[in-house]
N, C-alpha and C positions, 0 to 999 in steps of 0.2 A: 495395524496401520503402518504403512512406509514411513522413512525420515522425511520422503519429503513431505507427505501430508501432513505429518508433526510441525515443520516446517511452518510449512503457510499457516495451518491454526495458529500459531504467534507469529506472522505478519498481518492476517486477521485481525488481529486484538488493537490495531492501533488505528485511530481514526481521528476527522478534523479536532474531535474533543480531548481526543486522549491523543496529542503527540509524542509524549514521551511514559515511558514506565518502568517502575523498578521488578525485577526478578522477583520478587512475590506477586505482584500484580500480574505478572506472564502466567506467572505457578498459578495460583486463583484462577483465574479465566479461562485458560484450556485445562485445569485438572489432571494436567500431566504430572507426575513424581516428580520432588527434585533432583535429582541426579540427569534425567531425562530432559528436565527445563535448564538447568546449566551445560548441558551438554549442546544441546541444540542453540542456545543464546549466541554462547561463547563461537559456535560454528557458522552461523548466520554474520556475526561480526567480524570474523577473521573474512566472510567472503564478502564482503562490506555490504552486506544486505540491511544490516543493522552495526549504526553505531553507538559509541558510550561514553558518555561521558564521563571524565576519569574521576571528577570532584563525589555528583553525586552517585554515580554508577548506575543512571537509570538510563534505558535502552530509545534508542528514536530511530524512526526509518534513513539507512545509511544512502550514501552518492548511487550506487546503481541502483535502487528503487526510482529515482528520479529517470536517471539515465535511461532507463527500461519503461519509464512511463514517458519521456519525450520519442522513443521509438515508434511505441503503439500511436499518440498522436498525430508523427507524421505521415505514418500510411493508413490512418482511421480520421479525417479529418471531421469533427464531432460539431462543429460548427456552420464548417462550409454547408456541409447538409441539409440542415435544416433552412438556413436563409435557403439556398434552391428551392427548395419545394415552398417555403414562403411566396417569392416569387412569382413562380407557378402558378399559385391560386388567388395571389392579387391581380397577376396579367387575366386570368380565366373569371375573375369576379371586377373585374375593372377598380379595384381600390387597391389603397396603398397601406401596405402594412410593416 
């Protein structure tokens, strides 16, 4: 597997439930070695994809995961879409939805 696919399986790992996690919880979840899961952390956070909290050193998604997800929004408008085609089939069915 490339760095970067290692990579993403621990950007992967974090979700609305799990927003933050410690460095066993990374190791656990993708079954990478450690040496391989601090390696890749500590990398991930130096290019702020992830940051850490210094108290308890558990990991959460850093500023440019946001930053790179307000991109995709502005040129993927996820919204607009669907009210259009709502629209569409309230004008083509005469009701309002």
């Amino acid at each position: 597997m490339s760095a970067l696919t290692n990579a993403i399986d621990i950007l992967r790992c974090f979700s609305t439930s799990r927003t933050d996690l410690s460095f066993a919880d990374v190791q656990v979840m993708t079954g990478k070695p450690k040496s391989s899961t601090s390696r890749l952390l500590r990398s991930l956070r130096d290019c702020g994809l992830l940051e850490q909290d210094p108290r308890s050193r558990r990991y959460r998604p850093g500023l440019l995961v946001f930053e790179l997800g307000r991109l995709h929004r502005a040129d993927d408008d996820l919204i607009a879409t669907p009210e259009r085609d709502l629209r569409d089939v309230d004008a083509r069915a005469v009701h309002t939805g």
